[in-house]
N, C-alpha and C positions, 0 to 999 in steps of 0.2 A: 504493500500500500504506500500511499505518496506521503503519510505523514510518516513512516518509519522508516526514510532516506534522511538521513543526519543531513541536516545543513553544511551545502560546501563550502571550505572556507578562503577564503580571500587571501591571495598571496600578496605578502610586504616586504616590502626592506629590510634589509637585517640591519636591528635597532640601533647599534654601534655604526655603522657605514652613514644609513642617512643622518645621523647626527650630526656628519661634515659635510653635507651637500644640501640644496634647495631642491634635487628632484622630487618626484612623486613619491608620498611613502606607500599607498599602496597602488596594485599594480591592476585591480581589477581580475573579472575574470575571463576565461578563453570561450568561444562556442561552444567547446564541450562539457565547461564547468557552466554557463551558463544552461544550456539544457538542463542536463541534469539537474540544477537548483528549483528551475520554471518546475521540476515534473514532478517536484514535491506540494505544491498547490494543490488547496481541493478544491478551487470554483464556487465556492459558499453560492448558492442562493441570496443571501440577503449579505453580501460583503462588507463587511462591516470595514475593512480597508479603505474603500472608497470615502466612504463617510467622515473618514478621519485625515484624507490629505485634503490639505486646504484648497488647493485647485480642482481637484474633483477629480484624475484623471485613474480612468476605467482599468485599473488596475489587475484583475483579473480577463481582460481581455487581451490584455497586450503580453501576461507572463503567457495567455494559450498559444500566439503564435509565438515567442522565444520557444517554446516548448516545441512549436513542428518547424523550426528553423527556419520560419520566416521573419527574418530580422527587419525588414524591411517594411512589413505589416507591422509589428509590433513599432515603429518609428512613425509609422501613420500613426497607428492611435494613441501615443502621448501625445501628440502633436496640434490632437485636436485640444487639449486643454493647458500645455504645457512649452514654454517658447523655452526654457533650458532646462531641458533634461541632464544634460551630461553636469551641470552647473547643482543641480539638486541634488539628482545621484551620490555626491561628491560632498556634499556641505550638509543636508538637511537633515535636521534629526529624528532620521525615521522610526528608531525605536520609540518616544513618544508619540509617533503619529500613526502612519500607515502600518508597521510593524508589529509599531503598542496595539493595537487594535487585532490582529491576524491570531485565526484561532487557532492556529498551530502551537503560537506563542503561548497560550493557558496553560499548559502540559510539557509543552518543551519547547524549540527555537522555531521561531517564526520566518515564513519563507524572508531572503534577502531581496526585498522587493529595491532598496534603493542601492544596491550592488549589480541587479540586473537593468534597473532601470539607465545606470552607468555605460555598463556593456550595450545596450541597445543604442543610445545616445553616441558613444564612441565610433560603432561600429556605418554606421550612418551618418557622422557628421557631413554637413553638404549637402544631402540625399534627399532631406523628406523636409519639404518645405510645405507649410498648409495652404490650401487653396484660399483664395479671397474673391469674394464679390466683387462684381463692379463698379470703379470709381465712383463717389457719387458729391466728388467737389466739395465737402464741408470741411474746413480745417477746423482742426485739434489739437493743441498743444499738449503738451506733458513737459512737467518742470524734473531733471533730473532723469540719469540714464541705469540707476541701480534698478535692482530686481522688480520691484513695484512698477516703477516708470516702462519696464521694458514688457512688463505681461500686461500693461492699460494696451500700452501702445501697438502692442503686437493685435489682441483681442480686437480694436477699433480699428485697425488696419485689413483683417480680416472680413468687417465688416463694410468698406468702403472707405473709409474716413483716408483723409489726406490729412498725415500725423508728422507733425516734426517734435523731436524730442531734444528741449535747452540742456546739453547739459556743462556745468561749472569748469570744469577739468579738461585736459587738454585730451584726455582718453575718455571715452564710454567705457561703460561699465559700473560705474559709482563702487559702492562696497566692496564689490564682484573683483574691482581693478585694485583699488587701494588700499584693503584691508583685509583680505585673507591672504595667507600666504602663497607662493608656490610648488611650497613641496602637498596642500590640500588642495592646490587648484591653478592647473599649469592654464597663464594665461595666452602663450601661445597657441599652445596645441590645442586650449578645449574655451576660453573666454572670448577669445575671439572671434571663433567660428561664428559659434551661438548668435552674438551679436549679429554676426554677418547673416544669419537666418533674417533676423529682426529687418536688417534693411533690405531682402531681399522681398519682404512684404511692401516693398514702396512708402517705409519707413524711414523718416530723412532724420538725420542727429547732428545737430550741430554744436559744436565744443566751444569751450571759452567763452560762454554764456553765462553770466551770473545775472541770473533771473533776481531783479530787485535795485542791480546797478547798470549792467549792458542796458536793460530793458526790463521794465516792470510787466505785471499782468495786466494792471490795467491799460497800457498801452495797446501789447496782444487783444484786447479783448474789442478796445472801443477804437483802435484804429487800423489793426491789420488784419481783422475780419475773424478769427478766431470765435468760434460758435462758443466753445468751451474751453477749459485748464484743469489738466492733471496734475496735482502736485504730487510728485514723489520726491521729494529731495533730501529724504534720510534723517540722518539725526547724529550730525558732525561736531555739535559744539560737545567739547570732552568734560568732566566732573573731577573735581581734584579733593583732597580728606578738607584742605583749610586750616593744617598743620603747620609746625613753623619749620621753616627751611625748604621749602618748595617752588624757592624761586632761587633755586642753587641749579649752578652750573653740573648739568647730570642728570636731572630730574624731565622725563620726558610725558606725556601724556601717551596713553598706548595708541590714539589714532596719528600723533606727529611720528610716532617711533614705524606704527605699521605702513604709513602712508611713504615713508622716507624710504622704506628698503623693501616696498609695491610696489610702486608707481615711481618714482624715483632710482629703482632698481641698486640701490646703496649697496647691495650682499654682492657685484658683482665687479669683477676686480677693472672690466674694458668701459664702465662709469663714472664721472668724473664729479660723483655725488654719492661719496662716502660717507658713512655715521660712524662715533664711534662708540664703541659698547663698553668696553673694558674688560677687564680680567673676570669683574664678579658683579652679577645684576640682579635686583631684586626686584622683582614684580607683586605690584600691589592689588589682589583680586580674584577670583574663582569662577570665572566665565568663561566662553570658550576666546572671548577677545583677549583674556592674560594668558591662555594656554598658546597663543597663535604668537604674542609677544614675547613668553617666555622660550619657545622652540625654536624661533625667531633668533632670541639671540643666542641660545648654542648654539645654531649654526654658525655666529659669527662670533665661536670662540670662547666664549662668556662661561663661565661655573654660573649656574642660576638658582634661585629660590625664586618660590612663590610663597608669596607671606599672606596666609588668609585668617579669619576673624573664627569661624568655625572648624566644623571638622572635615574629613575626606567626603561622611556621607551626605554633608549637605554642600559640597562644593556644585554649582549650578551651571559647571560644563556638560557636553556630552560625556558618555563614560569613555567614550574610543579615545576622547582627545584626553582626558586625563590619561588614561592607559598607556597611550603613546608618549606622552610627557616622559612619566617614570621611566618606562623603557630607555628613552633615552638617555636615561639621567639628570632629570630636572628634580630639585631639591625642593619638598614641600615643606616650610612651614607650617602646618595648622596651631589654629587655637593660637594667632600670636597676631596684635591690631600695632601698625605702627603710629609713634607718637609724636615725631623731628624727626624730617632729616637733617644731619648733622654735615657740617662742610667743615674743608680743613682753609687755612690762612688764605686762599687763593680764591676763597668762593667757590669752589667745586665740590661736590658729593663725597664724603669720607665715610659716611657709616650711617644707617637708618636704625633711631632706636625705636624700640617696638615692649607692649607690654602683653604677657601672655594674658589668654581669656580660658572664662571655663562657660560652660551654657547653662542659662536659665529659663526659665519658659518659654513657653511659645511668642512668637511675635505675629502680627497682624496677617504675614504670609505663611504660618504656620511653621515655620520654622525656631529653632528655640533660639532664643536670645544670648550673643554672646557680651558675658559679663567680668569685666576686668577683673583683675586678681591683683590688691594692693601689695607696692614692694616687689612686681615679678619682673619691674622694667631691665632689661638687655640690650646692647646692640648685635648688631648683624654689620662686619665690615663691608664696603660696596663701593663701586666706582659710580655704579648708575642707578636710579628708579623711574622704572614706567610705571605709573598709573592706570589701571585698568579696571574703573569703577563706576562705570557705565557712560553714558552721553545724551546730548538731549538737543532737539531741532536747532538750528541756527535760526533766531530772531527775525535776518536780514527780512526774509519776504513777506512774513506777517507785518513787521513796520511798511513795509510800503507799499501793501494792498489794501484798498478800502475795503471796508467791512467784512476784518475776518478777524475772528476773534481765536484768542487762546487759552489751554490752561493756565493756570498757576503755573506749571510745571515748563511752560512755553510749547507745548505741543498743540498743534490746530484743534478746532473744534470740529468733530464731522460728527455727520449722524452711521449708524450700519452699513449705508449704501457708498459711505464716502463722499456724503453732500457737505462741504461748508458751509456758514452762515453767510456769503458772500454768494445770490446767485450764478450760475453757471462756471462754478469754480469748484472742482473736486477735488480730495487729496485721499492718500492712506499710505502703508507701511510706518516706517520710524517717525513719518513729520508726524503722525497722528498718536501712534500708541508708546513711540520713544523707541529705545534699540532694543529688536526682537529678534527673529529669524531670519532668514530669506525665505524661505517657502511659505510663511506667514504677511510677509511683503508683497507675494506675486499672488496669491489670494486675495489682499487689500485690491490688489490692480485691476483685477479681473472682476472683481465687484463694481469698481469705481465708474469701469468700460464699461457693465452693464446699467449703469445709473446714467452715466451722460449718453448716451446712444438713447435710453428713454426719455431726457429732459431736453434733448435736440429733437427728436421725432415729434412733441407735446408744442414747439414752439410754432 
């Protein structure tokens, strides 16, 4: 029977080698291991997988063709819901979503839906581009080229819309390009393609756009004909403790640290935009944003810790990317908050003192509180600290659109569908709910797509 073939397992890097390279840690799997994975699927009637990926994408219809080795079937039907595959595949956390959900997983391992989803994706890039309707002349903007911006844009494109996407940076991609790494997501070989699907929808992107100074919304809207506006434009401005000595020479924020050695390509010796890390670097946080900064800088030599407030079981990464960390040799801290960073004569970073914690009750997210432990203060010698303690929309576009309003918290106000309070202006992913997923981003999109495609049809 197909649930009593052990799940296949994914070949990786051997942990010591990739700890000095940017490659891919892992490797995916082959047709043959892909079969075989598909033909542990039982086809549920009522798929409870489906229901749990935020795109929607027919998940059991696409492992039946991996399974009779039509990979190319199977590349249609993500395709229909899904503009990066190989991009998900690779990043999203499918054990709480489509996986968490798979009733294989109840009793024992749940099929590797986002490891074949990988394979199909890979094995196809190029190949399976979705059909679109016929032009039907209405421009649409989309603010931002991350994951959100790229599943509106793809979704309305699909459906006629003449879609240009502003995005800030001189690359597409937003997130996708400057803040995960390379060895989780080779932007050659698989970020760019993808994208390239995107404009092959008659999807235009144009770069070095900062929507709010290049050109506001209100402009797009009331003078260059734009029906509507997607905002995706993430959630880049970074969070720091408010500690003292954090304006020391060393002290980086994990989005200038990951964006420097992304998108700036710093890790690579024929670049002429270098960082430097140091001998020993402590990263501040338990995400998977500090696991990608932390592995980040062993690769670039660095002995590393991560200094977190709780324990291992309530660190709020993936399990794989903690897993991977250790493997490598990333030094975990728990149970330890820092309190200074400390600098030597020069203004530079000498050592982050830190006080151990022990946990208390529960807190509002149900997690237990951690609580200091008088007298436990330590330092940790270090040349660097990145901050990796979350991030929160950039202000710029909400100041200079009328009538849109935002949290407390600076994230827009939208309703389910990703309406703002400003009409005919959409937004979702990070502008709206702060830094989440990606797969949760391209769900926001694709919602957003279906809200302005009905508020343009209504006018």
């Amino acid at each position: 029977m197909a649930n009593r073939i052990p799940r296949v397992a994914v070949r990786e890097q051997d942990a010591k080698v990739r700890a000095t390279n940017f490659e891919e840690v892992c490797y995916g799997y082959n047709r043959e291991e892909a079969m075989l994975e598909a033909s542990r699927c039982l086809h549920c009637k009522n798929p409870r997988c489906v229901g749990a990926c935020p795109v929607g994408i027919q998940i059991p219809e696409f492992i039946a063709k991996v399974c009779e080795g039509d990979i190319e079937g199977a590349a249609g039907i993500i395709a229909r819901d899904s503009s990066l595959p190989a991009v998900c595949g690779r990043v999203c956390p499918q054990e709480t979503q489509c996986e968490g959900s798979c009733v294989l997983g109840v009793k024992g391992e749940p099929v590797a839906i986002g490891k074949l989803e990988r394979f199909v994706a890979d094995e196809t890039l190029g190949k399976a581009s979705a059909e679109c309707a016929p032009a039907n002349g209405i421009k649409v903007a989309v603010v931002g080229s991350g994951p959100a911006g790229l599943a509106c844009a793809s979704d309305l494109a699909k459906w006629g819309y003449d879609v240009t996407i502003f995005e800030a940076l001189h690359k597409a991609g937003g997130v996708l390009e400057y803040g995960i790494p390379e060895f989780r997501l080779p932007k050659d070989k698989v970020l760019k393609h993808e994208i390239e699907e995107v404009r092959r929808l008659s999807v235009k992107i144009e770069t070095d756009v900062i929507i709010g100074k290049t050109v506001t919304i209100d402009s797009l809207m009331d003078k260059e004909g734009f029906k509507a506006v997607f905002v995706g434009s993430g959630a880049g401005l970074p969070k720091f403790m408010g500690i003292p000595g954090e304006n020391l020479c060393g002290v980086f924020s994990a989005n200038e640290f990951l964006t420097r050695n992304n998108l700036m390509k710093a890790w690579r010796e024929d670049y002429l935009t270098p960082i430097h890390a140091g001998k020993k670097v402590c990263v501040v946080g338990g995400g998977n944003v500090a696991m990608d900064a932390a592995r980040t800088a062993l690769r670039l030599g660095a002995e590393v810790h991560i200094v977190y407030r709780r324990t291992e079981a309530e660190l709020p990464a993936r399990k794989e990317e903690v897993h991977h960390a250790i493997e490598e040799g990333i030094i975990f801290d728990m149970l330890t908050n820092p309190v200074e960073v400390i600098g030597d004569e020069k203004g530079w970073v000498r050592a982050l003192k830190c006080i151990r914690m022990e946990l208390g009750e529960p807190d509002e997210s149900g997690r237990r509180s951690p609580v200091p432990i008088a007298g436990s203060e330590f330092e940790i010698e270090t040349e660097t600290v990145i901050m990796a303690l979350g991030t929160s929309p950039n202000p710029l576009i909400s100041k200079t659109t009328k009538g849109l309003e935002v949290t407390r918290r600076g994230c827009l106000v939208a309703d389910e569908n990703g309406a703002t309070t400003r009409p005919g202006v959409f937004a979702g992913g990070d502008a709206v709910t702060g830094a989440a997923t990606v797969i949760l981003a391209m769900g926001a999109g694709r919602t957003a797509a279906k809200a302005i495609d009905e508020y343009i049809k209504s006018l």
